[in-house]
N, C-alpha and C positions, 0 to 999 in steps of 0.2 A: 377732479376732486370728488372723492365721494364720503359718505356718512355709515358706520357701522356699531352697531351694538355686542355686545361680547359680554356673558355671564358667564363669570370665572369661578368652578366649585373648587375647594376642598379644603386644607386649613391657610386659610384667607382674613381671618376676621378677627384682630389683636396683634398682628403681625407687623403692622408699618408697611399694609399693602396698600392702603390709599394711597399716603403720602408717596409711594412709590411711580401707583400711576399716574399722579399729578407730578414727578418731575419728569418723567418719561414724555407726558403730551407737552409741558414745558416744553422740552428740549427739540420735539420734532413741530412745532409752534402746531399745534394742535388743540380746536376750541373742543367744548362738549362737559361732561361729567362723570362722575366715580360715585358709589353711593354701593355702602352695604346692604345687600339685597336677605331676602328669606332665605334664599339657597345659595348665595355665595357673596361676590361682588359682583354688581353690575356696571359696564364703563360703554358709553359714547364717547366716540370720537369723531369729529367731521374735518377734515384738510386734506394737502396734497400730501403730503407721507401718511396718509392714514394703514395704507397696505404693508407699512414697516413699524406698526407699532405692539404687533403682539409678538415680530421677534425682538425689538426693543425692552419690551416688557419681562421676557423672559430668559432674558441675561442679567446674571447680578440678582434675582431676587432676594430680599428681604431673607437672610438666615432662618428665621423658622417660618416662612411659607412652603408651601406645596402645593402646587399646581395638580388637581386629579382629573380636570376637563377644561373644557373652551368650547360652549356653543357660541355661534354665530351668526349673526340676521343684517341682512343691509337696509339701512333704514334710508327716509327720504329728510332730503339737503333740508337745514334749519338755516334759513338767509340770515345774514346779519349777525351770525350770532359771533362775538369777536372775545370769550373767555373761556378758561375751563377750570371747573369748581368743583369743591368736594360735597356733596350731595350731606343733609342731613340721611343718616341709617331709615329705609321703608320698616315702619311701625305694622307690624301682622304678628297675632297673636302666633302661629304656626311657625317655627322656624325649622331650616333643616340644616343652618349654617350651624359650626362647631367653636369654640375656642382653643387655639392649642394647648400643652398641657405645660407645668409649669418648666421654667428652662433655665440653666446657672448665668451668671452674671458673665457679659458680654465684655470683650478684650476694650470695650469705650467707654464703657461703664465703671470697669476694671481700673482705669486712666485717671478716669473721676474721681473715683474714690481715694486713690493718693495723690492726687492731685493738688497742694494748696490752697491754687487760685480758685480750683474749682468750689461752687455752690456748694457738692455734693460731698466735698473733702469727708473723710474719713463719717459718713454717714451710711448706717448700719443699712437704710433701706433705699439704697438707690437702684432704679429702676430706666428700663427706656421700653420700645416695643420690638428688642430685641432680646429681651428676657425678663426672669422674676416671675412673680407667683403670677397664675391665671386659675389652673382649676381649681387650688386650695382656697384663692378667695372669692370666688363664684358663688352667689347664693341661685342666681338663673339665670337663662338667655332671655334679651340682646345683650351680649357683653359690655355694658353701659358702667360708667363709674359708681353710678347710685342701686345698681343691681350686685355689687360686690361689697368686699368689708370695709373699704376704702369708703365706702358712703359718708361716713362718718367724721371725713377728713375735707375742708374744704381748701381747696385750692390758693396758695397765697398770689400776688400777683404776679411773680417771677413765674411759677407754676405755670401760671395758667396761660400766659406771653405761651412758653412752650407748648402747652399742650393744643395751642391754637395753631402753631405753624406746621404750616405743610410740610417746609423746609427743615423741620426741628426733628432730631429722631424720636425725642418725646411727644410728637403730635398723637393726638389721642391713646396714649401709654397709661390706662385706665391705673393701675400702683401709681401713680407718677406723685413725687412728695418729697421734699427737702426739710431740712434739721427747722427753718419756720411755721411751717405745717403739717409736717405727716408725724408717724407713732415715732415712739420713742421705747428707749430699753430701762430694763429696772436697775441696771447693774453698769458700771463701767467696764471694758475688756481691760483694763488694767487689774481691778479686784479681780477678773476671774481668771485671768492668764495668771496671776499669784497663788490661784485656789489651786490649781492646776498641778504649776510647777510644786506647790508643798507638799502634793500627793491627796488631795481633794476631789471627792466626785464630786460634778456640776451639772445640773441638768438646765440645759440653755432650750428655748424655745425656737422652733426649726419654721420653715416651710409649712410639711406637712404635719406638725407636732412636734410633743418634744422629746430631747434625745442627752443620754448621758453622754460625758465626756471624763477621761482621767490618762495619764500619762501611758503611753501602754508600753514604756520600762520598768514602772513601779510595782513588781511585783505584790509588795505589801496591799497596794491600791488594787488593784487585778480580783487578787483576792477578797479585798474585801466589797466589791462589784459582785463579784460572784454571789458572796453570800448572803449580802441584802438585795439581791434580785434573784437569788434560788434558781440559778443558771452554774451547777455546776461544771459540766463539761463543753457546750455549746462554744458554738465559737464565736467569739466578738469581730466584727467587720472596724477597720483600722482607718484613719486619714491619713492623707499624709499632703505635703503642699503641691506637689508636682511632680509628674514622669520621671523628670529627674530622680525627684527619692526615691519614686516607686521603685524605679530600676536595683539600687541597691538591697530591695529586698525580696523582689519577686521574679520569675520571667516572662517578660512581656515579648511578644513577636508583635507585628504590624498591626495584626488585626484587634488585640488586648488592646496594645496602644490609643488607637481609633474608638474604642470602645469607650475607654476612661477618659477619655478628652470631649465625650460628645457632649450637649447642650442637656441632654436627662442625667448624665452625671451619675453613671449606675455604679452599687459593688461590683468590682468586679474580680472573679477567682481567680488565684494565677500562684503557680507553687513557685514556693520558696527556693531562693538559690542559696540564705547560710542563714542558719541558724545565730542571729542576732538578738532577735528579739524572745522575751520570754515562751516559755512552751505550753504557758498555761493561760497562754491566748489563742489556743488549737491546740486542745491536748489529742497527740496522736495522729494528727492530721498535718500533710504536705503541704496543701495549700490555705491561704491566707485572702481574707477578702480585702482589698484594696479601694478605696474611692481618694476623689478629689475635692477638694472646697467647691460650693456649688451656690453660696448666697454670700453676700456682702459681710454680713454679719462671721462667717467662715472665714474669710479673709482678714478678716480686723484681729481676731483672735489669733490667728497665725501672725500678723503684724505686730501684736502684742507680745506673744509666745518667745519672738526674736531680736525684743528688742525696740520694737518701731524705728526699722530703717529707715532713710531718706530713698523719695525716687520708688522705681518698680524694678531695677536689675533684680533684687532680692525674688519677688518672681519666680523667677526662672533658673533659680540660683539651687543645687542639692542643697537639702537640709538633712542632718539624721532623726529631726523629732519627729515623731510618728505619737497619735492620739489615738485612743479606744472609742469610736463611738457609737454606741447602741440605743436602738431605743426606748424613750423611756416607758416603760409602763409595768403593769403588775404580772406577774408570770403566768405568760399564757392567756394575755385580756390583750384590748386592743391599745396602739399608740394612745397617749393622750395630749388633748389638744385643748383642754378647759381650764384656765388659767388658776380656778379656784381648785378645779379637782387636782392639778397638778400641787398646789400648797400641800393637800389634807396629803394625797396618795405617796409621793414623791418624797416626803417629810421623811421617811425614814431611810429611802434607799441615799438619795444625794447631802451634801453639807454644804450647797448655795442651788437655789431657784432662779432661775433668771427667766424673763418674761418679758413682751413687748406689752401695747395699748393695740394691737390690729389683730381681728378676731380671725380664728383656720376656720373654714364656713366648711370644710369635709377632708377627713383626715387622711396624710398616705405617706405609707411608711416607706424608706430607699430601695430601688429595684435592685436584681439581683440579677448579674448574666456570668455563664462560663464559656469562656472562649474554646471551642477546640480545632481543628487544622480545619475541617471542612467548611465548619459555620458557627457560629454563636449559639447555644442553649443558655433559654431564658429560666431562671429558676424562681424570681419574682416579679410580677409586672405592677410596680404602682406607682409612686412620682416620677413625673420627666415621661412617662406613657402613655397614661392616664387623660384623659379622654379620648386620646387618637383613635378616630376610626378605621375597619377592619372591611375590606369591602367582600361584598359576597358575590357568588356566579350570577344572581339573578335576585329583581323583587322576592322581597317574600311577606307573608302577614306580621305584623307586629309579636314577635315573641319574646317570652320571659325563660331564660336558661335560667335556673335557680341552682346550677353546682353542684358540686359535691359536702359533705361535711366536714374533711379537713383540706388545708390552704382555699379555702372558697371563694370564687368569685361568681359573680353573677353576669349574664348576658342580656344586652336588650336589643331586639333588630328594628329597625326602619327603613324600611325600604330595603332598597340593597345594602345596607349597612349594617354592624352591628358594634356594637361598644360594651367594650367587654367591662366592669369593672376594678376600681383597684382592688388589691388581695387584702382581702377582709379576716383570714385566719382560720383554724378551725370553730367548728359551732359547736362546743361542747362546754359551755359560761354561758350566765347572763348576758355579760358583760359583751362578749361579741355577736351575741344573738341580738342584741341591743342593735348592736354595730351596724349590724344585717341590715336587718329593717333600716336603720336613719339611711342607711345609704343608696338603699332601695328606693326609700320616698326619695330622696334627693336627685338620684340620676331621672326617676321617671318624669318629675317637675321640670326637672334640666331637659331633656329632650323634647319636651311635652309631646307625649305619645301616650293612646291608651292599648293598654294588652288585651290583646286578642286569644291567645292562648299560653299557656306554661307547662315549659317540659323540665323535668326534674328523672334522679336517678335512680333505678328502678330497687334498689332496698328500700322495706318497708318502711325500718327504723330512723332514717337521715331525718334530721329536725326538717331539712327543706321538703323530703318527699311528703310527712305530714302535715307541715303548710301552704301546699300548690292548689289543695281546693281551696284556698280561703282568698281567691282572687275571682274566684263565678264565673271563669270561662274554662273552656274545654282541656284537660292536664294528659301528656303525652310524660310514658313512661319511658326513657331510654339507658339501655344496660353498659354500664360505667365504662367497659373497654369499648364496645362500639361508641359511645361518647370520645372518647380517647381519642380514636383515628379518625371519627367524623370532624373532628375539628380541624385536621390537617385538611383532608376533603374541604372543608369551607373553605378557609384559609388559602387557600393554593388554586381549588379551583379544579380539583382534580374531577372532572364528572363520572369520569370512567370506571371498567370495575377496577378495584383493587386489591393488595393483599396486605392488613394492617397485623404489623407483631408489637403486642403492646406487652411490657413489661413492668410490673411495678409491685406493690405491695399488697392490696388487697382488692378486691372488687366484686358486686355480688353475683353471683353466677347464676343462669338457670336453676329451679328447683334449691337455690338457697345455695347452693356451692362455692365456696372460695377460690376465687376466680386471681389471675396475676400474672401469670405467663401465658397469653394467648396469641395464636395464628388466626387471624378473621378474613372472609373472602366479603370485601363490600361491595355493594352493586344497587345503589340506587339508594331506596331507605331501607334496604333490606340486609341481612348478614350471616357470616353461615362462622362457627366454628371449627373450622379443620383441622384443626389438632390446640396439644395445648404441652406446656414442661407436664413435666412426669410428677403427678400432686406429689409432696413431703408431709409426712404425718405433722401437726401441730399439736402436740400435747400442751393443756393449757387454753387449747383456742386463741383469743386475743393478746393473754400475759405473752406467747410468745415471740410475738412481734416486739416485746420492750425486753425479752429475755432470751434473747439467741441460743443462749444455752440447750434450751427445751426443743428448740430444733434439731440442735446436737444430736439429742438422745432419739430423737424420732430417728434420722439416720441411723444411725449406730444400732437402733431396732431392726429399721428395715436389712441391715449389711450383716445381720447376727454375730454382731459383736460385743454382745449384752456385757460382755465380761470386761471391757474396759470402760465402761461410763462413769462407775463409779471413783475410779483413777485417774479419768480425764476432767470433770468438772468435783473435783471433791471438797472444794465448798460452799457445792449444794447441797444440805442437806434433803433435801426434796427427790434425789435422786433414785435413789432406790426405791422409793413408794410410787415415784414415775416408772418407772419400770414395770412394776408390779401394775400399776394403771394400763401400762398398755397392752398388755392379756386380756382386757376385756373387749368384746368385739364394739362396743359402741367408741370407747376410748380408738381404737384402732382405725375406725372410720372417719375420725375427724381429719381430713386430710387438706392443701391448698397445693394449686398450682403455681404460687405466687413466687416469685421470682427476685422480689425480695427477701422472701424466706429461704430462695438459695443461695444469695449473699448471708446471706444471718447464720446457715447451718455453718458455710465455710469457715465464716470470723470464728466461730464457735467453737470448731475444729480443732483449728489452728492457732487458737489461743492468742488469738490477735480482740475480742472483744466476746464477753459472756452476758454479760446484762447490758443495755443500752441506757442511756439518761435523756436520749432524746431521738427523733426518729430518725433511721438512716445511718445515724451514728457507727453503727460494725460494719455495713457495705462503706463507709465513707473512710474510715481507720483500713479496711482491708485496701482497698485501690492506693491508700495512701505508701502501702511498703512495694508496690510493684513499683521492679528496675527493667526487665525486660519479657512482655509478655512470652509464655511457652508455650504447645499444643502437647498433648499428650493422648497419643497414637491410641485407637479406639477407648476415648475415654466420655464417650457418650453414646446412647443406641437409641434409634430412631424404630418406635414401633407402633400401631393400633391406639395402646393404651399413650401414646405422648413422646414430647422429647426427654430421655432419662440420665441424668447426670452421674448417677450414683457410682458408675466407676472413678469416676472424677472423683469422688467426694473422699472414696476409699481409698485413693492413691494420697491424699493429702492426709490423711492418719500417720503417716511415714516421712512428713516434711517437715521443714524450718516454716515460720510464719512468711518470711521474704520469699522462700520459694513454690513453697504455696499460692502465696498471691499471687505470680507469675504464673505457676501453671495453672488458676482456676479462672484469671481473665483471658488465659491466651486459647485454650479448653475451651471457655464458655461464647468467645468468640468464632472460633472455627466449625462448632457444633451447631451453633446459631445461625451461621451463612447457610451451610448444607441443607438445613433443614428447611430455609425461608428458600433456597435455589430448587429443589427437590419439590415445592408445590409451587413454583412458581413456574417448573416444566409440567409439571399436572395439568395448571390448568390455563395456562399459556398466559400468563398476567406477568406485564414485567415493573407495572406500576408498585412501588412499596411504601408506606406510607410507617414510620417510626412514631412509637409515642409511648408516654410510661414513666415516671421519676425516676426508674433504673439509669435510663437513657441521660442523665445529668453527670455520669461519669465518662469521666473522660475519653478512659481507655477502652470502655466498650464501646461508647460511640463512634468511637477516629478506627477504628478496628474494624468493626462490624459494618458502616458505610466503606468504608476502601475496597474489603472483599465483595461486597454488593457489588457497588458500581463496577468494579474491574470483572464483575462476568456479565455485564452488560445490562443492569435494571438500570428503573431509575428511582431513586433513593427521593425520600420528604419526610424530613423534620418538622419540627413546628416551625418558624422564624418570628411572628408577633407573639405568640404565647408563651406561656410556661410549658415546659415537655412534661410537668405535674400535674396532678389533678388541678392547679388553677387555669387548666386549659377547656376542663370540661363543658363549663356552662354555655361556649361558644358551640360544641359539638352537640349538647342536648337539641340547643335551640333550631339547630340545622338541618338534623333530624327530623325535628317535629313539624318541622316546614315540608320536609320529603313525604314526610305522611300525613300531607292537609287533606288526600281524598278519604283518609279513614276515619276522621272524624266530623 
């Protein structure tokens, strides 16, 4: 017989991992205890199978646990001792334990809920400790019921029978609350499945705030969504009840599939296979974002929607009703999650409010991933993500990544950790600079950690770059594409040198240059530039990121073909005074490498998009008309001054918009291999590290990684982050850790 101690890290704590390892020593009659530690869980166990209880234990765990270590210590025999018990949680101010982030409503839960007999029958918040809200109602750690919004709810006696058993999967399921005790809703799902069906927008209170809802066949309603949320063109992400439906309107492979089923519950892209639904829920656009019901309350409203069948066959059953739902807020500010501001703000955009009594203690808006052949690119990381930790190669000091200024999130490390978090939006409002900050204080109270130092991104003008002194320790500046690929680096683990091709829209460059399509050799905290795309004039400067057009004519300057600009974009009137703009040598100097601007000149072109309504918009319509990428025989030249597209650009003056598209991703692929293979026999690195918002299209990713790897690199994408700038603030802060001896 012997006696062992075993501290179990990593997300352990919310989970139903006690109760797990009190049926496990149950079962192999083993005395001793369980008890929520500072840094994980901690279990004694002393009997004759004690040497079979951590592979015991680690079969079958608890749905959202994860096991990320198992120290071990053999302790000395405790006589006499004849139970095993679940320890009150160790009270220390310091914790380094996590809580997982929130998770959809579990297939038992699920049972419950249409259930009858059950307690929990058609109750909007039923919960166990296999799902439901954690981080949204977190005000701090220890994950305790009276540290959450639930504080406010006391337990009735059924409750609480539950939430005391070991045996019960509600045993300390901190949401835990039935139709006697816990919040209630303002509204019936019968009033609002009616609002619905008559062509009503509703904005219902969510998880992580709240979100409109309106039929998404009702064209009349569509638009009138659009217009009182000043969302012209944008695309609305869709519900729908189940795989099943999904199928009939998108293509899912295996890996989509797995995706939209997971317990974060993310949109997820995935192109349309027939044109069914209206077009002016994607105007111009292939794909459609899809998600699934993901909270009880999602589910009743689909129960309502159909009827209120008997039973759960319905399920699993295809349905064709498909919902719009987006979130609610004001254009361009953050979700909102304030019951009173949601009355005042909301008043005009929706025609019912609905609201619970249980307060969002921090708001997060639904993640966003697109599947492509290789791997998954994440294009929002915030509910169902959110707090999961990020582990890093090694300790490092406490740092503050402060992001970028648009899709922004912030990093925090401890130890070897760091938590990225959710996507806070662009800083360019009150209202989300508001955002900033609450959530800033929030996570640093949540961790309880103090900052040691803050790196931020090296333009002067980012709201975050002029507020990183206003924390009094030491601010490391890091330039926004070495952020880009340092993140991969952390993330991955990559220590080696590498060669990072980051592609995306804008970023600041040495001496103030517009930076976007860059080749970087990294090596430690340090990074070299080695080449970059061939800059494109930007007449306009910044207009012409929201005006493709203006790229147009930069082209069309550079290829001397002054003579058809004003026949190709002709109603601009702005054109020909641009022209005449660009005679001037300063006009002529304003140029980028960005790599979004050679998506924007093509749409431009190609008369596939001329002014944009929102970002990405023309790269995201152009990808959309490609049927088969094409290459086009020296239709880029590799030289001194960068990689240069401009033959490309010229041969598409002479195309269809379809074939265009075809030949400018199959082009911009082939061009892009040789050039990252070409300094990758330079300087013998076969390590490549991807990063960049470009990099969220499909076709150049599944293209551009396939030739990679088939001449033998090896390829790295992000996997936990966004491939956007909401990956940065992980890379700043990583950085800054690499250059702790320079400050």
């Amino acid at each position: 017989m012997k006696r062992q101690q075993f501290l179990i890290q990593g997300q352990v704590q919310g989970v139903g991992f006690r109760p797990h390892v009190y049926r496990i020593a149950q079962r192999l009659s083993l005395t001793g205890w369980v008890q929520n530690h500072s840094a994980g869980v901690l279990v004694e166990v002393q009997g004759i199978q004690a040497q079979h209880f951590i592979a015991a234990l680690q079969l079958n765990l608890p749905s959202l646990a994860v096991i990320d270590q198992i120290k071990t210590t053999d302790c000395v025999l405790v006589p006499n001792e004849s139970i095993f018990t679940i320890r009150m949680s160790e009270e220390k101010k310091s914790s380094q334990a996590m809580i997982p982030p929130d998770s959809c409503l579990c297939d038992d839960c699920l049972t419950d809920l249409f259930d009858p007999s059950s307690p929990y029958y058609l109750y909007p918040f039923v919960n166990c400790t296999q799902c439901g809200p954690r981080f949204t109602i977190t005000h701090q750690l220890p994950y305790d019921r009276q540290q959450t919004a639930m504080a406010s709810f006391p337990l009735c006696d059924r409750c609480q029978q539950n939430y005391s058993d070991p045996m019960n999967r509600r045993y300390h399921a901190q949401p835990i609350a039935c139709p006697e005790c816990g919040p209630k809703m303002s509204a019936s799902m019968v009033d609002i499945a009616a609002d619905i069906t008559a062509g009503k927008i509703v904005a219902i209170k969510g998880m992580g705030g709240y979100q409109l809802y309106c039929d998404a066949y009702d064209v009349e309603a569509i638009a009138e969504l659009r217009q009182r949320k000043q969302r012209d063109a944008k695309p609305f992400a869709l519900m729908v009840l189940n795989v099943a439906s999904a199928r009939a309107l998108v293509s899912l492979d295996d890996r989509a599939e797995k995706i939209l089923i997971r317990p974060e519950r993310p949109i997820v892209l995935a192109q349309q296979v027939s044109q069914v639904l209206p077009q002016s829920l994607a105007p111009g656009l292939s794909d459609l974002g899809i998600m699934l019901p993901s909270t009880p309350i999602h589910y009743l409203l689909w129960h309502a929607l159909l009827g209120f069948p008997t039973g759960t066959h319905w399920l699993s059953a295809m349905h064709p009703q498909v919902l719009v739902v987006t979130s609610a807020n004001i254009a361009g500010q953050p979700l909102i999650i304030d019951d009173e501001e949601a009355y005042h703000a909301l008043g005009g955009i929706a025609d019912k409010i609905v609201s619970f009594n249980r307060a969002i203690m921090t708001r997060a808006d639904d993640s966003v991933i697109r599947p492509i052949s290789t791997q998954s690119v994440m294009v929002r990381r915030a509910r169902g993500y959110c707090p999961t930790m990020i582990p890093l190669p090694y300790e490092i000091p406490c740092t503050l990544g402060l992001g970028g200024d648009l899709k922004n999130t912030f990093c925090i490390t401890r130890g070897d950790q760091a938590f990225v978090s959710q996507h806070i939006g662009s800083l360019t409002n009150a209202a989300t600079i508001a955002f900033f900050h609450e959530s800033l204080t929030h996570w640093i109270r949540f961790l309880g950690v103090e900052i040691e130092r803050v790196a931020c991104d090296s333009h002067p003008d980012f709201y975050t770059t002029r507020c990183a002194e206003d924390y009094g320790v030491p601010v490391v500046p890091i330039q926004h594409h070495h952020a880009h690929a340092a993140a991969v680096i952390a993330e991955q683990h990559l220590l080696e040198p590498v060669l990072g091709l980051i592609l995306d829209g804008y970023g600041y460059g040495m001496n103030g240059d517009s930076w976007g399509g860059e080749l970087l050799k990294l090596e430690g905290s340090n990074y070299q530039r080695l080449s970059h795309l061939w800059p494109l004039l930007q007449p306009g400067g910044d207009r012409a990121a929201r005006e493709p057009w203006r790229v147009g004519v930069g082209v069309l300057f550079d290829l001397n073909c002054v003579d058809q600009i004003i026949g190709r974009w002709p109603e601009q009137a702005q054109s020909a005074s641009l022209i005449q703009a660009l005679q001037h040598p300063l006009i002529a100097d304003r140029r980028t490498s960005s790599a979004g601007r050679l998506f924007d000149a093509a749409s431009a072109i190609l008369g596939v998009n001329s002014c944009s309504d929102y970002e990405g918009q023309a790269a995201m319509q152009l990808e959309s008309l490609v049927t088969t990428p094409l290459v086009l025989a020296d239709g880029w030249v590799m030289s001194e001054q960068g990689l240069s597209f401009l033959p490309l650009l010229e041969h598409l003056l002479e195309l269809t918009p379809i074939s265009g598209a075809n030949f400018f991703h199959g082009t911009l692929i082939a061009g892009l291999a040789e050039w990252v293979l070409c300094w990758s026999q330079q300087t013998s690195i076969k390590t490549i590290v991807l990063s960049g918002g470009c990099f969220i299209n499909r076709i150049l990713t599944d293209g551009l990684v396939n030739l990679l790897v088939n001449a033998g690199l090896q390829v790295h994408l992000p996997l936990q982050l966004p491939v956007n700038d909401g990956g940065l603030s992980l890379g700043q802060a990583w950085m800054a850790s690499c250059r702790r001896s320079d400050i």
